[in-house]
Structures are given as C-alpha cells and as structure tokens.
N, C-alpha and C positions, 0 to 999 in steps of 0.2 A: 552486892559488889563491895567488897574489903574497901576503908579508905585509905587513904596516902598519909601520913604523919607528916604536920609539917617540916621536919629534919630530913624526911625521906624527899619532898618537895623540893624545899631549897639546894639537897644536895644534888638531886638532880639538873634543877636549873644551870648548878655550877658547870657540872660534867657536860652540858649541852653547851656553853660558855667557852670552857674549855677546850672544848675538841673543834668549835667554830676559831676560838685562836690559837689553838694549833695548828687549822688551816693555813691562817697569816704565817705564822712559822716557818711551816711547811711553802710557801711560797717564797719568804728571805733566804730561805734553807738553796732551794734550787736555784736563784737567780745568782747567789753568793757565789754556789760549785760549780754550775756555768762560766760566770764570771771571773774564778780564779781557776779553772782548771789545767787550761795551758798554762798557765804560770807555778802552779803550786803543785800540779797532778791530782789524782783524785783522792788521795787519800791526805795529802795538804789543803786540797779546800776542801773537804768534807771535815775537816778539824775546826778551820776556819769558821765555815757556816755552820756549824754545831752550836758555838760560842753567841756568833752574830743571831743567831734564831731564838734560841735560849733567852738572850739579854730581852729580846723582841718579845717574845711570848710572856715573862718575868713580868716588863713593863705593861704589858696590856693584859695580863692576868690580876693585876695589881690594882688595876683603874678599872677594870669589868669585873670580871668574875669572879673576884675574892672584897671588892670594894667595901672598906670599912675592919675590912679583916686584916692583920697584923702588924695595924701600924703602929700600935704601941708596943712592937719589940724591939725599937732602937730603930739605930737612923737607915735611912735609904742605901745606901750602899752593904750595909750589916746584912737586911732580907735580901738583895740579890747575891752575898755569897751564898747566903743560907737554902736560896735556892738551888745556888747551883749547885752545890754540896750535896744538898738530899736528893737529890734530882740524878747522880749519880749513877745509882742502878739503871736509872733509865736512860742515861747517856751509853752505859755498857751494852744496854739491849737495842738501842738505837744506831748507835755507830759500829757495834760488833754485827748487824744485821749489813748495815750499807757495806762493811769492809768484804765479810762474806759473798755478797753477792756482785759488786765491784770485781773482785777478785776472781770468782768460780762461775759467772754468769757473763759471758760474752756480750749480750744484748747492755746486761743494767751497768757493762763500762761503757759503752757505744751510747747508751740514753740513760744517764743518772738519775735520774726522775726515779726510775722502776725501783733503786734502791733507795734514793732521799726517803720515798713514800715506806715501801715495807718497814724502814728504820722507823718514823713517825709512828706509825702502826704499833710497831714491837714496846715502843717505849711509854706508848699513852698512861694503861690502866697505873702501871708504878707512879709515876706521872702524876698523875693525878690527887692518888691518894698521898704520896709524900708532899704533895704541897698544898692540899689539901689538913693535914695531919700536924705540918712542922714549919711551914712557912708561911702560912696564911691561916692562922685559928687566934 
C-alpha cells in the first residue's frame, strides 16, 4: 500500500475543511436569496449572497482550514480582497451556473436552492486551489 506524503495529507485535510465550510456558505448563500428575493429578484440577491457567503466562507476558512496560513501577508481586510479577487473564476463558474439555470430551468427559478447548489458545485475545485495557492500559503 503506497503511503500518503504528508503535503498530500494536510492538503487534503484542507479540501475536506473546505467543502465542510462551503456547506455554511452554501447555507448563508440560500437563506440570503430567500431572504432578498422578492425584493432584489433573483438575480439581485444571488449577487447579494454571493458576496455575503464569500465574506462567510473567507472568515471561517481563515480560522479553520487555512489556520496559521497567510497571516503574515498584511492586514485583515488586504486577505479578504485578495480572496475575493482570486476567488474570481470561481465566482464566474458559480454565479454564471445559478444565472443559467435561474434563467433556462423553470423548477431552479420556482426553488433556488437547485441552483445556489449546482453554482457551489461549479465553483469548489477553482476555489479551492486559488485560495489555497494565493490567499492562504
């Protein structure tokens, strides 16, 4: 049986870390689009809670699953643009998934969820490794 290097160990820990708080995310995500939909539409609060989940996930990635990792690149508010910045492509594949299917899928306008989720989905692995890569090393 091959063993696991501990880089390959830790990184994994991370990515099981990560996808556990991108649940939470994923959970500020939907209560957020709920909660602004009639007001904002769905494509106003899916903006909305893009931002608000982001911040979420940022903070509890920051204090779990990167812990120790990039705090020496300047001050607190510096790493969470830097997230949200690299984080980027994964906002394209995240919100370009919900707009899509909001959009062209009757059911995921009627229950947002269907696309909150597939957007979470679309956007992890990028996700991951940018902030793994460039905001948290």
């Amino acid at each position: 049986m091959p063993s696991v290097s501990p880089a390959r160990l830790i990184m994994a820990i991370q990515f099981v870390r990560f996808i556990i708080v991108g649940f939470g995310g994923l959970i500020v995500d939907t209560i957020t689009v709920y909660s602004l939909r009639h007001a904002l539409g769905l494509y106003g609060a899916g903006m909305v809670a893009y931002g608000t989940a982001a911040t979420t996930t940022w903070a509890l990635n920051r204090i779990w699953t990167f812990r120790g990792h990039g705090t020496g690149a300047g001050a607190i508010h510096a790493q969470w643009a830097r997230f949200m910045a690299t984080n980027f492509a994964g906002f394209v594949l995240n919100r370009g998934t919900y707009a899509l299917l909001v959009t062209f899928l009757p059911i995921a306008a009627q229950q947002p969820i269907i696309a909150i989720a597939a957007g979470s989905v679309a956007g992890v692995f990028v996700n991951f490794n940018l902030s793994r890569r460039l905001v948290f090393r």
